[in-house]
N, C-alpha and C positions, 0 to 999 in steps of 0.2 A: 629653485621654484617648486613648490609642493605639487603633488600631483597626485589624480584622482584615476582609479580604474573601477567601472564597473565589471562586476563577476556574480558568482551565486556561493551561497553559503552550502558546504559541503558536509551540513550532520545530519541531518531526518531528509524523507523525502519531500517535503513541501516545496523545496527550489526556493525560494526564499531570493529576490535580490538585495547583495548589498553592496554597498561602494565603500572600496578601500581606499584611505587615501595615507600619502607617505608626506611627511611634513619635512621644511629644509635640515631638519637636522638629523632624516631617518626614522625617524617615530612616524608609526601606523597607527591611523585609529580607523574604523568600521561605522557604517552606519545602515539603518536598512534606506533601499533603495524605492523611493516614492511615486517613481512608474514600472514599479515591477509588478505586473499582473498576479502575482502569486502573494504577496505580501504586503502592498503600496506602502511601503516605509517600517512596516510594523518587525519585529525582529523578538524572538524568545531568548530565554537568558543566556543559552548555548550562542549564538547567534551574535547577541551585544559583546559577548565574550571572546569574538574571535579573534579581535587582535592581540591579547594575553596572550595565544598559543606562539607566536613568532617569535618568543625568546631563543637563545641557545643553550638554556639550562638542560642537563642530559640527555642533549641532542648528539647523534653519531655527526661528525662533521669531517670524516676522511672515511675512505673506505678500510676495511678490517681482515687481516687473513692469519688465521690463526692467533688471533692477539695481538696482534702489530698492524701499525698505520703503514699503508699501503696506497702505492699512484693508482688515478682510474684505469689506465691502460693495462695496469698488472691484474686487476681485479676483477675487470670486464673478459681478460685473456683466457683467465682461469674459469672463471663462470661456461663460456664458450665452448673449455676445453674440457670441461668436464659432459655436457651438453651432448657433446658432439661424440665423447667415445661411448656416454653411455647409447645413445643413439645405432650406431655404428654395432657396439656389440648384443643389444636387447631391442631396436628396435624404435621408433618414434614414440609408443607408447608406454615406455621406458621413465620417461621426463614428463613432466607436466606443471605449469603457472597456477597457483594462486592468487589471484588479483583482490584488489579494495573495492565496493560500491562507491567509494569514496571519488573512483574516476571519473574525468570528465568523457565524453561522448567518442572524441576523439582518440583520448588514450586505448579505451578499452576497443576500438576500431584497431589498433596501432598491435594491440596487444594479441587478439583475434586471428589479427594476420598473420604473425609471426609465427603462431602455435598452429594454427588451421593451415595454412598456406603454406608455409616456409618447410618449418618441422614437419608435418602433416598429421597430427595428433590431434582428437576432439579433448584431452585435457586441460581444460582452462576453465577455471572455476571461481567463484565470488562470493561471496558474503551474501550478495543479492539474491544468489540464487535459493539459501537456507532459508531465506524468510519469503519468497514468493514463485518458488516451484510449483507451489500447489494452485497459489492463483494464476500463474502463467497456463498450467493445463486446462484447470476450471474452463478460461475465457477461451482458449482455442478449441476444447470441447463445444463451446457453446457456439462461438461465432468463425471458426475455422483462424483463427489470427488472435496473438498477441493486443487486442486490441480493446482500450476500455472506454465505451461510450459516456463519457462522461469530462464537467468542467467544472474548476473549483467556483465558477458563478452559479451552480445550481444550488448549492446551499442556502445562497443567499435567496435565491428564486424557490423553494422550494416549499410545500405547505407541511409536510411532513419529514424527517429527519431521522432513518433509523441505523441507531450506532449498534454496531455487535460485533465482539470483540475488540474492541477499541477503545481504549480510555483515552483517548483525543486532548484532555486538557494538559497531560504530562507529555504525552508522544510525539503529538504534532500542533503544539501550544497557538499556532500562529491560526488555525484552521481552528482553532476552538475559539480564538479571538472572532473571527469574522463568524463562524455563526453564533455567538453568545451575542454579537452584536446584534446581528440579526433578529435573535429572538424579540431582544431587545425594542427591537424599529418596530417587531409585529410579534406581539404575545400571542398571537391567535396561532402560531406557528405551535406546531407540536416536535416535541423531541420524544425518542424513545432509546432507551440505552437498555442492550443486554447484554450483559456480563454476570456471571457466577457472584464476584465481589461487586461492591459500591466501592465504586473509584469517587472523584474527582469530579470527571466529566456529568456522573449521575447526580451533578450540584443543578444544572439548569436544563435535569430532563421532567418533561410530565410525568413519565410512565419508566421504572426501573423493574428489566423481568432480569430476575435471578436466577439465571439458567443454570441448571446441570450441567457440570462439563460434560462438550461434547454432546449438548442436544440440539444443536443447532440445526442438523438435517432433518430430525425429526420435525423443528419447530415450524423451517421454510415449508419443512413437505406437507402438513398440516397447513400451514396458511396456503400452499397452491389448493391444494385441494378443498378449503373454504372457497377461494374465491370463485374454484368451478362451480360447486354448488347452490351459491353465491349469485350466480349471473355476472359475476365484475367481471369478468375477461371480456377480451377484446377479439370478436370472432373476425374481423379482418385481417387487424394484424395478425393474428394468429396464422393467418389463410395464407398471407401473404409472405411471411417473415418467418416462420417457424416450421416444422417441422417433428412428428412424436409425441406431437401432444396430448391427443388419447394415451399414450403409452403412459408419459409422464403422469399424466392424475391418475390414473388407473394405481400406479405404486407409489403414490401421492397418498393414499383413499386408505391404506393397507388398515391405519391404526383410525380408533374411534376416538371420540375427546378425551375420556377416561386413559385410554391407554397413551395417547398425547400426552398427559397430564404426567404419569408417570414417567414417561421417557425423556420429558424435561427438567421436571421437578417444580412446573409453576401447575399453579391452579387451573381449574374450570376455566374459572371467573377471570381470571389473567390469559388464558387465550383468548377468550370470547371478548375481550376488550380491545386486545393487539390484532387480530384476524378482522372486527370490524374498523378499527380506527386506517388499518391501509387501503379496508375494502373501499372505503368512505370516501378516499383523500384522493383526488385526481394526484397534485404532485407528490410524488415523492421519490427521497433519494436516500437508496440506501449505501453505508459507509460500513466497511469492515476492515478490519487489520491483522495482527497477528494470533491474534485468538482465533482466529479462522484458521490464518492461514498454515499454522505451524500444528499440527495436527494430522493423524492417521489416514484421516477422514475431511484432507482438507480442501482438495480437488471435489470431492459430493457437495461439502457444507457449499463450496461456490456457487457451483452450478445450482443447489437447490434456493439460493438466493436471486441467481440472474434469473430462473425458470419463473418468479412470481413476478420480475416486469417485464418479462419474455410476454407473459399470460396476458396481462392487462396493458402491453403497448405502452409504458410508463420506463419507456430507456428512449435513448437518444434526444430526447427535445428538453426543453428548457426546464429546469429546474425540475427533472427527471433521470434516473440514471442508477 
């Protein structure tokens, strides 16, 4: 009898559900999953393609030691025992795991423990962490916690949309589905894409700013310090939620438009377009990715992004963030 398991598609981070199902004769096919909050059915071509990967074509299918097929017991033994003398003669910090993003929630709980707890070693490391070290600091900078106030419904809910560093229509295809739809449902919605290159995603934005690499800090810290001068901020929130904020504009304020201008490499005219159209916009949500985050400067570029809905109280509620 065939049978069906719902899970999550394990390639980007959108979480994505999809339902596998295995048919009586062992054949898997995939589909996305139409009460998955993250995707309602919708699936990118990584995604459709997941049941392809289940073959066994130059798949390892027994464990390996020195070139030769080997029982799990002998393999597991060896791992342990190597583990354990390097341990014994250099130390816990001697050894250390490399794990996948690719884990589920569990695993890397599982994985955590054994390397933190057991061995007693902080060595255990991820893929995850090379591409969002910088924004896990950013946000704990900002809000003392790992914590991102935001939900993929505020795209949809959203009047303004600003992508930076993100080419959205290749990376995380399923999230450029639901706001392309979006726009769709309400033209009146504005997108803003900055990126150095015109990707893809700059097909269904109003406004494409061709940053400089690497002017990102400059560009938020110029838009905080519009919006102060501006009146747009939000003197409750501010009062209530924040903290440093004279500090912040103060080294906000450093550069004038001119010198703005140059430290991005867009125009006058291209600020003064981007600085009023957020001033303007009750919602907005800003998205950023790896162009952010994989960078020198990529813990500033964050924070100098969170610090402009810090200012105007346009984080946490609906179709803000």
């Amino acid at each position: 009898m065939a049978q069906e398991v719902k899970t999550t598609c394990p390639y980007c981070g959108v979480g994505c559900g999809v339902i596998a199902r295995v048919g009586d004769d062992g054949a898997v096919s995939v589909k996305g999953d139409p009460e998955h909050p993250a995707n309602f059915g919708r699936l990118c071509s990584k995604g459709s393609a997941l049941a392809e990967t289940l073959d066994l074509d130059g798949r390892l299918l027994h464990p390996e030691i020195g070139g030769r097929r080997a029982g799990w017991s002998e393999a597991l033994d060896l791992v342990a025992e190597r583990f354990s003398r390097s341990i014994a003669e250099h130390g816990p910090d001697s050894v250390a795991f490399y794990v996948s993003g690719q884990l589920l929630t569990e695993d890397y709980y599982i994985a955590n423990k054994l390397m933190k707890g057991f061995i007693g070693s902080a060595n255990i490391d991820t893929n995850s962490r090379l591409c969002m070290s910088s924004s896990v600091a950013g946000h704990r900078r900002a809000f003392g916690s790992d914590t991102v106030p935001g939900a993929y419904e505020d795209l949809e809910l959203a009047e303004l949309v600003v992508l930076t560093g993100s080419n959205l229509a290749w990376c995380h295809p399923v999230l450029y589905q639901r706001l392309s739809a979006a726009k769709a449902n309400r033209p009146e919605m504005k997108i803003v894409v900055i990126d150095p290159r015109r990707t893809m995603t700059a097909d269904i934005a109003d406004m494409h700013l061709a940053i400089a690499p690497d002017g990102d800090v400059a560009l938020f810290n110029g838009l905080l310090a519009h919006l102060a001068a501006s009146g747009a901020i939000d003197r409750n929130y501010i009062s209530n939620y924040t903290s440093g904020f004279d500090e912040a504009v103060a080294a906000a304020s450093r550069l004038d438009l001119p010198a703005l201008s140059t430290a991005t490499g867009l125009t006058v005219a291209q600020l003064r377009a981007f600085f009023r159209l957020f001033e303007t916009t009750e919602k907005v949500v800003t998205c950023y990715s790896q162009g952010v985050n994989q960078s020198a400067a990529g813990t500033d570029k964050v924070n100098a992004i969170i610090n402009c809905h810090l200012a105007t109280g346009r984080i946490g509620r609906p179709g803000m963030g």
